[in-house]
C-alpha positions in Angstrom: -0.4 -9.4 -10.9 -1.9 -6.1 -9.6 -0.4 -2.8 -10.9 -0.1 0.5 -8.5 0.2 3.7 -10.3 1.0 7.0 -8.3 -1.4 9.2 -10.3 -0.1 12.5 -9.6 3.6 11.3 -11.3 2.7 8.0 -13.2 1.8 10.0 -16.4 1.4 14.0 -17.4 -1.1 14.6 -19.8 0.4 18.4 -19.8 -0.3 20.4 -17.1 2.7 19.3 -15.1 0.7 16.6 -12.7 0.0 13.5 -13.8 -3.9 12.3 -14.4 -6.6 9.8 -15.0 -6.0 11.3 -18.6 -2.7 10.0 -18.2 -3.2 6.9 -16.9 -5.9 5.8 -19.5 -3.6 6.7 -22.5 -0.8 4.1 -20.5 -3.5 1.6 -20.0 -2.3 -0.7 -22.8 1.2 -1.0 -21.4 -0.2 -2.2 -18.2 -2.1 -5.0 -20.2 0.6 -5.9 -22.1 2.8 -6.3 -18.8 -0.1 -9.1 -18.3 -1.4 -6.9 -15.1 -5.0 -8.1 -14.0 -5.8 -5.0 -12.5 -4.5 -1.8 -11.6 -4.4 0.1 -8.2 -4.4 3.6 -8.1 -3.1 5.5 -4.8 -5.9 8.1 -3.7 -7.1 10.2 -6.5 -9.5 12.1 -4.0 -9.8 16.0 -3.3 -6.6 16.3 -0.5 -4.8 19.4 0.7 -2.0 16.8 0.6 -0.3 17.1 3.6 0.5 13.5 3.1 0.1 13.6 -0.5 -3.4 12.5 -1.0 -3.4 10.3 2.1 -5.0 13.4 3.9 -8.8 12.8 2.4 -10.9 16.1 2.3 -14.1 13.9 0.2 -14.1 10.4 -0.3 -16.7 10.9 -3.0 -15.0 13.3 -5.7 -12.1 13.1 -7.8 -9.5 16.1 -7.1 -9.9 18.3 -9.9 -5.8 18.0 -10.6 -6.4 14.5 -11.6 -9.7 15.3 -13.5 -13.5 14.6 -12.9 -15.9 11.4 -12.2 -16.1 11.1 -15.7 -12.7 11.0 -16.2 -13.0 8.3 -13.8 -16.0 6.5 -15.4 -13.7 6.4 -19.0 -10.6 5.1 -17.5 -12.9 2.3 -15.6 -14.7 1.5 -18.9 -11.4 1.7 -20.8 -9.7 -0.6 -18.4 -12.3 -3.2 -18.7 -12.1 -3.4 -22.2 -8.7 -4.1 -21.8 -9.5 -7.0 -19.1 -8.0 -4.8 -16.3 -9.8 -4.2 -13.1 -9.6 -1.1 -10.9 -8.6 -1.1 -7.0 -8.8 2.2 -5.6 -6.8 3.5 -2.4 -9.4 3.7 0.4 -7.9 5.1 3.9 -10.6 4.8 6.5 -8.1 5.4 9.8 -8.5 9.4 9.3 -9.3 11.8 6.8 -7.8 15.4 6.1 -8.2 18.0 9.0 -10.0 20.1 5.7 -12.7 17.0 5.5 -16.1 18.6 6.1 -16.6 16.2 9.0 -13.9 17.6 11.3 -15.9 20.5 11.5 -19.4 19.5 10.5 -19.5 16.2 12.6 -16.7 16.0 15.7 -18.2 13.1 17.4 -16.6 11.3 13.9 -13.1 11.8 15.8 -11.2 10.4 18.3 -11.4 13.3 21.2 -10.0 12.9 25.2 -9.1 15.7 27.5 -5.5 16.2 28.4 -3.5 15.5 31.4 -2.4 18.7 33.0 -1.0 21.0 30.2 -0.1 17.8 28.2 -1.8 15.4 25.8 -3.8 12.5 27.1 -1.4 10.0 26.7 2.6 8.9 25.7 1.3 7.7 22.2 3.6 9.0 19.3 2.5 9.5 15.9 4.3 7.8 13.2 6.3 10.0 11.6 7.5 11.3 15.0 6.2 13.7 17.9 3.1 13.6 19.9 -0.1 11.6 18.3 -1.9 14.2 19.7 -3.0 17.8 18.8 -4.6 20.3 20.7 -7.8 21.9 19.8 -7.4 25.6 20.5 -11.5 26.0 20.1 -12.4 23.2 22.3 -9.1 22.9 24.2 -9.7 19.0 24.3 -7.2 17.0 22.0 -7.9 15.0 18.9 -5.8 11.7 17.9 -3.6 11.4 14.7 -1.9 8.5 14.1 0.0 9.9 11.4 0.4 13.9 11.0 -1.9 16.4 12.8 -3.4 17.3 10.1 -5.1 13.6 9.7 -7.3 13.1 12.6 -8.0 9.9 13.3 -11.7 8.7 13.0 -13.8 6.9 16.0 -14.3 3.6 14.6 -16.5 2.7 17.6 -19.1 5.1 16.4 -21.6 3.9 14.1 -22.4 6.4 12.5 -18.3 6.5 11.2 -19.1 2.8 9.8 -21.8 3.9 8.3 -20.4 6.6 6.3 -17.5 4.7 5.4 -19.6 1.5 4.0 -21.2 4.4 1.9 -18.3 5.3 0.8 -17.3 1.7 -0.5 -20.7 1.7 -2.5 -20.5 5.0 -4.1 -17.4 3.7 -6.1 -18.5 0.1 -6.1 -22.0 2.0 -8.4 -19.3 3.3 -10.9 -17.7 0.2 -11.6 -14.8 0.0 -8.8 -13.5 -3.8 -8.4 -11.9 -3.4 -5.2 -10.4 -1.6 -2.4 -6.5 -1.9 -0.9 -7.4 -0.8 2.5 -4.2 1.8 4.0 -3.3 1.2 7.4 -5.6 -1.4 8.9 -3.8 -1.8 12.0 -4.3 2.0 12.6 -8.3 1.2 12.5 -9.0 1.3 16.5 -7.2 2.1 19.6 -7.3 0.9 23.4 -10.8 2.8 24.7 -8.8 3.3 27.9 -6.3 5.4 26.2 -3.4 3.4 28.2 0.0 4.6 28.0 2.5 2.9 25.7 5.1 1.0 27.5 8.5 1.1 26.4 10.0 -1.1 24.1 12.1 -4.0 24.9 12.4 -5.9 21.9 12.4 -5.3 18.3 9.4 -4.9 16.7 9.9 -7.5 13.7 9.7 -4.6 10.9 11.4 -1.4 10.0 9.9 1.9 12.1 11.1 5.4 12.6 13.6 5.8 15.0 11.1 7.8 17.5 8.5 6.0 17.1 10.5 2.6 17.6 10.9 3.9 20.9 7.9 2.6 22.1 5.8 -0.4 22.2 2.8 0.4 20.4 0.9 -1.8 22.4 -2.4 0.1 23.1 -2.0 2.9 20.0 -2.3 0.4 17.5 -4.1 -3.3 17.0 -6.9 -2.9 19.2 -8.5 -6.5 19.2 -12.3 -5.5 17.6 -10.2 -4.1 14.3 -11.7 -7.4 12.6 -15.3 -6.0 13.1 -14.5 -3.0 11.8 -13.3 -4.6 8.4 -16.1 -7.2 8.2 -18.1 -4.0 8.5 -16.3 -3.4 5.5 -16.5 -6.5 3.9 -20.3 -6.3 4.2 -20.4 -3.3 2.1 -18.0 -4.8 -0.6 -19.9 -7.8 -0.8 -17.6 -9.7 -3.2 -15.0 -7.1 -4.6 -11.3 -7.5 -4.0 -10.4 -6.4 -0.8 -6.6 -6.2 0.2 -5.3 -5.1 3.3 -2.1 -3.1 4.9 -1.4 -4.4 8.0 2.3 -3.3 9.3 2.8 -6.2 11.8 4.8 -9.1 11.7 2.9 -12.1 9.6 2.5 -14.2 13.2 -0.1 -11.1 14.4 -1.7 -10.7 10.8 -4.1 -13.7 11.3 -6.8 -11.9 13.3 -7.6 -9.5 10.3 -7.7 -11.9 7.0 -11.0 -13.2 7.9 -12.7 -11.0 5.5 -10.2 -9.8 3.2 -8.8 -11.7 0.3 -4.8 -10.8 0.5 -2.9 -8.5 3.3 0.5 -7.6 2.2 3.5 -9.3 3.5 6.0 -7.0 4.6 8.2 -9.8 5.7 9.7 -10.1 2.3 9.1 -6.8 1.8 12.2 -5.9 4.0 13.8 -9.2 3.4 17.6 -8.8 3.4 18.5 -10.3 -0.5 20.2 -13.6 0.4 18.6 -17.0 0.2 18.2 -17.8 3.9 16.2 -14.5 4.9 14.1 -14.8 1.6 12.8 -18.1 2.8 12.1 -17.3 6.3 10.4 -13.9 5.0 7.9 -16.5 2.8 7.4 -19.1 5.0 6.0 -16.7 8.0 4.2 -15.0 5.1 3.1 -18.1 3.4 1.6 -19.3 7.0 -0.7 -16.2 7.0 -4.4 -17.6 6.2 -7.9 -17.6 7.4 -9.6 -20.4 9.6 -10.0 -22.4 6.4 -6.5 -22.6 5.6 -6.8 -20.3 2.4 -3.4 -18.4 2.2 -3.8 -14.6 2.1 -0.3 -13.2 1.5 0.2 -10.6 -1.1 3.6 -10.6 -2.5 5.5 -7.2 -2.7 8.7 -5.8 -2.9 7.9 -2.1 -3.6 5.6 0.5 -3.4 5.3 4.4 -2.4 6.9 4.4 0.8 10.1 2.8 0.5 13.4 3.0 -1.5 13.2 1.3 -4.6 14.3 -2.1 -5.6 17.3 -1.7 -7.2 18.5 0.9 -4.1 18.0 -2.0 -1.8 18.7 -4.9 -3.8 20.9 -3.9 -6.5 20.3 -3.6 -10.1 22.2 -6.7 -10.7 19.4 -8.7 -8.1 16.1 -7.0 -10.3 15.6 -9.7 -12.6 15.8 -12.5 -9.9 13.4 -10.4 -7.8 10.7 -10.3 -10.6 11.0 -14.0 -11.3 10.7 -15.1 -7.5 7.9 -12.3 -6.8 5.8 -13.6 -9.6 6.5 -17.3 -9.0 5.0 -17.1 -5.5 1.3 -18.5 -4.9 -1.2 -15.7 -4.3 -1.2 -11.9 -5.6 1.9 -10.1 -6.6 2.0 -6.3 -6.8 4.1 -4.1 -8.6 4.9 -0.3 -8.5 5.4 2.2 -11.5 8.3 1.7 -12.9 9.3 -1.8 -11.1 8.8 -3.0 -14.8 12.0 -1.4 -16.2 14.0 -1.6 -13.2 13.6 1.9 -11.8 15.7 3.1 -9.2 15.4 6.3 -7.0 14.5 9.9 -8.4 16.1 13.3 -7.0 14.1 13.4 -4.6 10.3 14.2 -3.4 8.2 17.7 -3.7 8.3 19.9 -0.5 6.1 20.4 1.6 3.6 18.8 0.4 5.6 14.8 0.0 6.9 15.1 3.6 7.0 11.5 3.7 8.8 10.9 0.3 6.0 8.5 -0.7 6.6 10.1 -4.5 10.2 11.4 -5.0 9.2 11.0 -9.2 7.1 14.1 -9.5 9.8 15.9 -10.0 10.4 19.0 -13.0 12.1 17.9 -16.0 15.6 19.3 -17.1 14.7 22.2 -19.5 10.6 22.2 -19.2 9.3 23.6 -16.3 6.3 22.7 -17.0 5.8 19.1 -16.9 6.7 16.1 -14.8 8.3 13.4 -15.3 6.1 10.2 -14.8 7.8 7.5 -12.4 7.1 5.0 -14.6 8.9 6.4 -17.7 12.2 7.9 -16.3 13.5 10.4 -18.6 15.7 12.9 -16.8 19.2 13.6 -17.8 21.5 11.3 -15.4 19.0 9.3 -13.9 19.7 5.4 -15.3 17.6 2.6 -15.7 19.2 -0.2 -14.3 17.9 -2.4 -16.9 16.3 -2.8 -20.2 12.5 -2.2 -20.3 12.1 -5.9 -21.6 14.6 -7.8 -18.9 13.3 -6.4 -15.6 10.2 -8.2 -15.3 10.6 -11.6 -17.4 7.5 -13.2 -16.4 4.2 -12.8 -17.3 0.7 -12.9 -15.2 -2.1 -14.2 -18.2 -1.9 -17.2 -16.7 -5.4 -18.1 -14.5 -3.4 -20.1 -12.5 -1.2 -17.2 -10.8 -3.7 -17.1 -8.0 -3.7 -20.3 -6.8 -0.3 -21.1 -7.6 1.1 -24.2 -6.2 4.9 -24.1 -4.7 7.6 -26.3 -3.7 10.4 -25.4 -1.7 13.4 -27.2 -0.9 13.7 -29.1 2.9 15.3 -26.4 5.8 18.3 -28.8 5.9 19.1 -28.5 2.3 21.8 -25.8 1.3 21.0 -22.4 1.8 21.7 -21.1 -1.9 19.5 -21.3 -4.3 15.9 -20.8 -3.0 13.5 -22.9 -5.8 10.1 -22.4 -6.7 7.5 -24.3 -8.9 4.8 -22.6 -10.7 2.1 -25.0 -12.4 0.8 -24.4 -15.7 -2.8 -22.5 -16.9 -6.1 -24.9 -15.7 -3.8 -27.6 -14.5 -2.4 -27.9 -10.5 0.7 -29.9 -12.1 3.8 -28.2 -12.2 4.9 -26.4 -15.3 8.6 -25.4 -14.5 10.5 -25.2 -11.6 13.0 -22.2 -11.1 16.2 -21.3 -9.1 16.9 -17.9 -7.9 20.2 -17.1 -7.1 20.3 -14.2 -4.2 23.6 -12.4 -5.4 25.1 -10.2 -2.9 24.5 -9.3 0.6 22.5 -6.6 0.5 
């Protein structure tokens, strides 16, 4: 089980945003969830137009969170405790404030426009045009997400070569492993072709504008694998695990050299026995040419609603017990342990995409923040006890090569069973049946 902590709200040490500080004086409830590692979201230097997934230096800490030696404790401290560290690495683009966006252009993804307009129909996620207009050069740079996060040239060598630096800087102080944000971002049709429209649904959730298209040439681009086994050659063997928002049947093409890519199939499974299991089995058929699975089980993170929102509180427990019955990685969020629903809300402007509505002021202290994993203002509940949200624990060795039996497709729909096989042996331990309540 791998633990994600949002640094800025996960824990205040008292300044009001939450810090490596923070998250080393926590580290002992994240061991005693049994977590193997924990994965902090981007901790770098960011003007935070997307909340630290705007990069202005890959190789420093942002001095909100602390400094590299901050960062060298909380690594030494997690170790001790048997907990390895995953950072946030986002190699699609950095911040428009990143050095190289003035320093080195060629790093970026450039192309004249047509007429008055931009180059192309491509729309950026969070809606409008992917493309921004230069007013010194007059040309147009690429952002697949906001326009102040140009998108970098991954067909330029000297961007994979910087980035591969990047990897080893942090690898040198003691970093385990990467989760790699928005793979299938990486590289773009050279041509620049126009989007068609789209005439089917694309499999997962999207934004209503930008579901208006069929991000055929924007996204996907069929040389993202060399990009990440440039990657993978800089890693040598740490962790590597990959977002990758397409539907498990196109997710086969980049698992070659990463260890786990998240399946967002169950992700966004309806809670009701007969989506659950088609959201696992496409999941579960996700592998590389060997025929080693590569799924990494989620139901949460920083850009969603939470659990309980979706699922309802009375469905937590189940959730817990399926997610960390399933063979492969599981990943939870702050605050997943004790059932955590929603917060107020996110921090404006700088959270435009809600990916932390937890850093939020406390009732009464202006000061401080209230970290998302220990919910503590008045009239938010916790939908369970700390104790009974998460029943399971992940010591085991076995939980990353866990064997599973499921029930024939012609057996009745309700309830979906599991088997999880005990430490050093490939026998079953238990077998489990989870009840999806409700029809959420």
């Amino acid at each position: 089980m791998i633990y994600q902590a949002y640094p800025r709200s996960f824990m205040d040490n008292g300044d009001g945003i939450g810090d490596l500080r923070g998250i080393e004086s926590r580290l002992d409830h994240i061991a005693e969830l049994g977590a193997a590692a924990l994965w902090m979201s981007p901790i770098h230097p960011s003007p935070l137009a997307d909340f630290g997934y705007d990069v202005a230096d890959y190789q420093a800490v942002d001095p909100a969170y602390g400094s590299l030696e901050d960062f060298d404790r909380l690594v030494a401290a997690a170790h001790a405790r048997g907990l390895r560290v995953l950072m946030d690495l986002v190699p699609c683009h950095t911040s428009i404030e990143h050095p190289w966006f003035t320093e080195h252009p060629e790093y970026y993804l450039w192309a004249d426009g047509r007429g008055d307009g931009p180059p192309n129909n491509w729309i950026a996620t969070f809606g409008g045009p992917a493309w921004t207009r230069d007013e010194r050069s007059g040309r147009w740079y690429l952002h697949s997400f906001y326009p102040e996060q140009p998108d970098l040239d991954w067909r330029n060598p000297a961007v994979v070569a910087a980035m591969q630096e990047v990897l080893r800087f942090w690898l040198d102080r003691g970093v385990d492993g990467f989760r790699l944000d928005a793979l299938d971002r990486l590289l773009k049709d050279a041509q620049l072709r126009d989007d068609p429209p789209a005439s089917a649904p694309f499999g997962l959730p999207l934004p209503a504008q930008y579901a208006q298209l069929e991000h055929l040439h924007s996204t996907n681009a069929a040389d993202i694998p060399d990009a990440i086994a440039a990657l993978r050659r800089a890693a040598g063997d740490a962790l590597l695990v990959g977002e990758i928002y397409l539907p498990a049947a196109q997710v086969a093409p980049y698992v070659a050299d990463l260890d786990a890519a998240f399946a967002f199939e169950l992700f966004h499974s309806d809670w009701n026995a007969k989506s659950l299991r088609a959201a696992i089995e496409a999941c579960s058929a996700v592998g590389d040419q060997n025929g080693a699975a590569k799924a990494a089980w989620v139901f949460y993170n920083h850009d969603f609603s939470r659990l309980p929102n979706r699922f309802g509180p009375e469905n937590v427990r189940a959730a817990a017990l399926l997610l960390l019955t399933l063979p492969g990685l599981a990943f939870i969020y702050q605050g997943d342990e004790i059932g955590q629903v929603d917060g107020p809300g996110s921090q404006r402007p700088y959270d435009r995409a809600g990916r932390d509505p937890f850093a939020t002021r406390c009732s009464g202290s202006p000061s401080r923040r209230v970290p998302g994993s220990l919910p503590a203002i008045r009239g938010w509940r916790r939908s369970t006890p700390p104790s009974a949200a998460w029943p399971a624990r992940a010591r085991c060795p076995a939980t990353a090569r866990r064997a599973r039996s499921w029930p024939a497709s012609t057996r009745p729909a309700r309830p979906l069973r599991a088997r999880r096989p005990s430490c050093g042996s490939t026998r079953p331990r238990s077998s489990c049946s989870i009840r999806a309540t409700g029809a959420r």
